[in-house]
N, C-alpha and C positions, 0 to 999 in steps of 0.2 A: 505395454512394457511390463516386463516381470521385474518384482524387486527380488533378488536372491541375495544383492552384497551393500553394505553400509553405499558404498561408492554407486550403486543403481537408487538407492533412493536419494541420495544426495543428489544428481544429476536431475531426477524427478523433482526433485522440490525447489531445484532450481529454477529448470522451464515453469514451475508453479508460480514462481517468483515474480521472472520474466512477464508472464500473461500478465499477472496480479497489477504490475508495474505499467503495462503497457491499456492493459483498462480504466489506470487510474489516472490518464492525462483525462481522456473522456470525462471520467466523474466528478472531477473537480471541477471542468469546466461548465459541466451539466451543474452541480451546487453551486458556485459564483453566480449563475446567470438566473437562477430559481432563487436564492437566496434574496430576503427581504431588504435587509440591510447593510450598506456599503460595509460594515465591519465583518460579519460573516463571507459576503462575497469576495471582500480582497484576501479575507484566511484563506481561501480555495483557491483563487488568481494566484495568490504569492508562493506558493509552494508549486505550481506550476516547473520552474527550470528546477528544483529540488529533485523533481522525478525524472523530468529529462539527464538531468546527471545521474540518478538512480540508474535508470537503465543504460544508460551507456557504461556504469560500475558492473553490472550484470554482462552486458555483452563480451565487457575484458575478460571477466572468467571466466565465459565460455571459451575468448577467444583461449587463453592462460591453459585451459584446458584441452583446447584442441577439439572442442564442440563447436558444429553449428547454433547459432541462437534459435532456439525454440521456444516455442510455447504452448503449454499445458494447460489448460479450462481448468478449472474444479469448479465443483460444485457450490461452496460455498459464496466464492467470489461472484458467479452469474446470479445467484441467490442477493445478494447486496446488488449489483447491475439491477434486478428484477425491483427488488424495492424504493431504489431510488424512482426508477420511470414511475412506479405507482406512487410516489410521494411528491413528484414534478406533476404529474397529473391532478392531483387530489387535493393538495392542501392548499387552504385560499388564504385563510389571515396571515399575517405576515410574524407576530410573531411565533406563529406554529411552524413555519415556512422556513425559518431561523432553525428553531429547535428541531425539526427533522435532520436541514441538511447539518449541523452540527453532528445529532446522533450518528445517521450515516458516515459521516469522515468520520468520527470516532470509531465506531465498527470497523472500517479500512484501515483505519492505522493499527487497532488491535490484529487483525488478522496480519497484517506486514508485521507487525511483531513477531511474531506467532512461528510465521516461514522464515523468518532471519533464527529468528534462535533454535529452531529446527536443525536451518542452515549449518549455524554456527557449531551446536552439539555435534555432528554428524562430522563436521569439519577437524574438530578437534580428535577423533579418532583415524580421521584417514590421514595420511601423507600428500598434502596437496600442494603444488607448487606455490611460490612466495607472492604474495598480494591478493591471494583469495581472500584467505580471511580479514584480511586487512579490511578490502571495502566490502563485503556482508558487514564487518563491526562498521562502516564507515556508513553506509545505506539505516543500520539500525537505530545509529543516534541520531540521524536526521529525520528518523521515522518515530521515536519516542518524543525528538521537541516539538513535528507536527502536532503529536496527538498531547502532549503538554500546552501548545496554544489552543486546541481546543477547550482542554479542560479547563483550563483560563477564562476561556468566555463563559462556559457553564458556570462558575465561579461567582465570576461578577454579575450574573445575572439570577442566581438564583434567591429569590425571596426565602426570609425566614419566620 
């Protein structure tokens, strides 16, 4: 895909989105189930239908747009997919087991930051039909209190 217009990379960062969103049923349920402790594992279980709504927001605005739903790899996200498996492999104590997959979904919800407001910049210059932006802003506050329950548990768990 060549980006030449605001409107090609918006559509690019969407299928980005898309992917990101559709890898991130998997990974949460990969952390819930590596995860040490009932508290960390239901943080990853409970945001489950979060994304399932996520991406059915996403599929509207293609549909809104008149795009097939696609989806786009990057790099960075197969990069997070790569270090979960090596951290579901590797770590044995439990509360290390914790602090990874914590770290990990913190990562994922920064990078879904990241592609929303991407989104949302991009949005704000083109002429897009009514309810785009709506759920990109609608996906992104659900992806900032994810990654606020994270930081919550680092919180209460951090020694001083």
């Amino acid at each position: 895909m060549s980006i030449r217009t605001e409107a090609d990379m918006f559509e690019r960062e969407l299928q980005k989105l898309y992917h990101a969103e559709v890898e991130i049923l998997d990974l949460h349920g990969d952390l819930s189930e590596a995860a040490a402790s009932a508290e960390v594992s239901d943080l990853f279980a409970g945001h489950r239908e979060d994304t399932v709504t996520q991406i059915t927001r996403i599929e509207e605005i293609f549909d809104i747009l008149d795009k097939s739903p696609t989806e786009r790899g990057s790099p960075i996200m197969e990069g997070l997919l790569a270090e979960k498996d090596e951290f579901v492999h590797e770590v044995e104590r439990d509360d290390l087991r914790d602090l990874d997959a914590i770290g990990i979904g913190t990562i994922n919800e920064r990078i879904e930051i990241t592609l929303l407001d991407r989104l949302l910049l991009l949005a704000g210059n083109l002429e897009l039909p009514p309810g785009v932006r709506e759920r990109l802003e609608q996906n992104r506050t659900e992806a900032e209190a994810a990654l606020e329950k994270m930081q919550g548990y680092v919180e209460r768990h951090r020694t001083v």
